[in-house]
N, C-alpha and C positions, 0 to 999 in steps of 0.2 A: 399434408404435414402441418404441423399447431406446436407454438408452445405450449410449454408445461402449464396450466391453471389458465388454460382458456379453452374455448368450445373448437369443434370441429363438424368439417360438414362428409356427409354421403351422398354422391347421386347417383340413382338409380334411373338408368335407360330402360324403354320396351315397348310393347304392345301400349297406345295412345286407350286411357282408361282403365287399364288392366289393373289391377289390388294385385299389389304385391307380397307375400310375407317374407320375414325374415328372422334372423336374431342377431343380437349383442352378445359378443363373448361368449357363446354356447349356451346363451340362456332363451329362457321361454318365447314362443314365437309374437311377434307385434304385423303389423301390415302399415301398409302406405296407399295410396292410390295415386296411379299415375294421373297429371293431366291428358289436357288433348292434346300435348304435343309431344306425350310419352315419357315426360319426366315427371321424376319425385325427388323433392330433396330433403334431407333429414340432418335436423341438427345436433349434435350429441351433446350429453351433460358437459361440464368442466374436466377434463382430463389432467391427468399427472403420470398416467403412461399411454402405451400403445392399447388401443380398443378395435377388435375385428367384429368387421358386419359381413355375414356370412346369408345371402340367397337361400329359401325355402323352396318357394314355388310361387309360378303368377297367373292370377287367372282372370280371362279375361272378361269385358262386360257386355258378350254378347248373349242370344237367346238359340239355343243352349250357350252357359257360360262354361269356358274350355279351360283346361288347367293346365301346367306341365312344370313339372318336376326341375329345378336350378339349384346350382352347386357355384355359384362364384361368389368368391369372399371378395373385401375390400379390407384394407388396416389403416387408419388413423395414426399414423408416425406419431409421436410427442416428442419433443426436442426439450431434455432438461434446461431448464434454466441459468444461463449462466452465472459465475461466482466471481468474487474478487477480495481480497482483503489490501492489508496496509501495514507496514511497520516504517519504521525511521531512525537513522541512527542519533549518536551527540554527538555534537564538533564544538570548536572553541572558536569562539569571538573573534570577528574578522575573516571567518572562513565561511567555506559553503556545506550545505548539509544534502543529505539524500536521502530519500521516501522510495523505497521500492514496493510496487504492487505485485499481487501474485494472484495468477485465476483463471478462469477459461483459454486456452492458446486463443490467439490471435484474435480476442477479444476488442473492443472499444468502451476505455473504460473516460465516465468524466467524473470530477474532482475540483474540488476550489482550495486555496490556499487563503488562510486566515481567513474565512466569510466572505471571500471576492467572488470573481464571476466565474462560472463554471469553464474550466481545461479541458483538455481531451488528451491521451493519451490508448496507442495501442499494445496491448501485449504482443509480445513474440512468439516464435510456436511453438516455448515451452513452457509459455505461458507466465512470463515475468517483462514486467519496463522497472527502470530505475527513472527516477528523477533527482536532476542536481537543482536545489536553488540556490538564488543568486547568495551574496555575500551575508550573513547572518552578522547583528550582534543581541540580537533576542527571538527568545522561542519564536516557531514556524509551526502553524498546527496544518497538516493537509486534510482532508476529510474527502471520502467518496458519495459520490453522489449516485450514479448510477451503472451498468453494465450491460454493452450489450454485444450478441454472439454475433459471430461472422457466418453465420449461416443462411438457409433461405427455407422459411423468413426467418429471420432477427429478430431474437428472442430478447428483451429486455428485461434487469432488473434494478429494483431502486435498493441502494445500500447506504446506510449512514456513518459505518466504522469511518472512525476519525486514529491519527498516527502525529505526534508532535516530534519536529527536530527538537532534540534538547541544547538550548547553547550554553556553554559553560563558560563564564569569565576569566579574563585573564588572569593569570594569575601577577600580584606585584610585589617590590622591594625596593627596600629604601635603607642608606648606611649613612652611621655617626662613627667617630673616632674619638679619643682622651688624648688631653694630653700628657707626657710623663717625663721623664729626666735620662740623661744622655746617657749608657750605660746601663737602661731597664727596658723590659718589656712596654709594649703599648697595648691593648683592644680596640678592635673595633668591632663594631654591635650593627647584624643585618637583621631589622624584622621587616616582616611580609605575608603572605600567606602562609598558615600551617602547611609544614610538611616539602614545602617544596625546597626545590632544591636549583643553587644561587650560584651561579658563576661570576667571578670575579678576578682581576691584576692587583698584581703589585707593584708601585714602578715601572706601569709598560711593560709588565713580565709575562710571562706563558696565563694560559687561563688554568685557574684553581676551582675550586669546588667548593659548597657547604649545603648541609641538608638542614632546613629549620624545623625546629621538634616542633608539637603539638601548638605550642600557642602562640609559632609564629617569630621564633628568635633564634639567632647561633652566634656564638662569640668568636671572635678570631682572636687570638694573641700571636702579636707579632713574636720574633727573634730581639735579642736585645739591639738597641739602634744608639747610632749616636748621629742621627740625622730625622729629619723629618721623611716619613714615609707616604705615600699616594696609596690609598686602595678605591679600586673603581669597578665598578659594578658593571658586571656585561650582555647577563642574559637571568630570567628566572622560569624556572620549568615546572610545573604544578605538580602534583602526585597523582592527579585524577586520571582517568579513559573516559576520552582520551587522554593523553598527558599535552598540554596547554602550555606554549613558551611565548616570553613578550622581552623582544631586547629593553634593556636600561643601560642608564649611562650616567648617570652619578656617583660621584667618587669624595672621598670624607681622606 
């Protein structure tokens, strides 16, 4: 039994001298000659499937040379090559990301992360590992290096597909306020990332809500006041996928 795109052997037992014939896959007859200890061994092209060596006749090297008639095949197993890929999801800054391979069951697959030294990792037997890495705040490219079967033998292949965690930054915010007269409205003004969306108090009050349009602003206008007002900033959550939060605590 061979892997796929490598040679393979036949041995042929018998009468010490004897020529043997035979054929490949039902084609035209070749021969061998046994040594003197009754073998012959034959080594066959590069294979990428099963190849049967199938017995003619053998005859031997004596005077009269005597012949007789064989019928026993042999087959050259081929073990496809095994397979592997890579994808990776995004996470956000200050979190961990994951690289899942997927490929031959219960495979041994290796890998390096950002150009370091080669990992190891085995698939399962249906034929997927996850991998977590550690805490991210910038891209994670994993890359495969090579795969090999769990078989006998161990069929190896070399791969290069590469999979990047994508990190996404945090998203942030930051708040001003005006000042106005006893009896009017006031604003306060949160920009930050586009689109996201900004939790905030009033007074030590419940948390409230504002989503900031495209370039990154939303205005609040208080109720009319006749005192000075506190607003403070509590949390800001990105628009993206994932969606990305970063507490804050500044208050205008």
């Amino acid at each position: 039994t061979v892997c796929s795109g490598t040679t393979g052997t036949v041995t042929i037992t018998g009468t010490p001298n004897a020529t043997v014939q035979y054929t490949v896959n039902s084609g035209a007859n070749q021969s061998v000659v046994l040594n003197a200890s009754g073998t012959g061994t034959i080594t066959s092209p590069v294979l990428t499937a099963n190849s049967t060596y199938c017995l003619v006749n053998v005859t031997s090297n004596t005077t009269p040379a005597c012949s007789q008639a064989v019928t026993d095949c042999a087959t050259i197993t081929v073990i496809p090559l095994p397979t592997a890929t890579i994808s990776a999801n995004t996470t956000c800054s200050g979190s961990t990301g994951t690289a899942t391979i997927t490929g031959t069951p219960n495979a041994i697959v290796q890998y390096s992360v950002d150009l370091g030294a080669n990992q190891s990792v085995t698939l399962n037997a249906s034929g997927t590992a996850t991998i977590t890495s550690p805490v991210l705040t910038a891209n994670s490219t994993y890359c495969l290096v090579s795969v090999t079967s769990a078989t006998t033998p161990a069929c190896t292949q070399t791969l290069t597909t590469c999979a990047t965690i994508t990190v996404l930054p945090l998203p942030t915010a930051s708040i001003s306020a005006n000042t106005t007269c006893s009896g009017t409205t006031g604003t306060v003004t949160i920009t930050g990332t586009p689109n996201a969306t900004v939790q905030y108090t009033v007074d030590s009050g419940t948390n409230q809500s504002v989503t900031l349009n495209t370039s990154g602003t939303a205005s609040v206008t208080s109720p009319v006041l006749t005192v000075n007002a506190t607003y403070c900033l509590v949390s800001v959550t990105s628009a993206s996928t994932p969606a990305c939060t970063q507490a804050v605590t500044t208050c205008a």
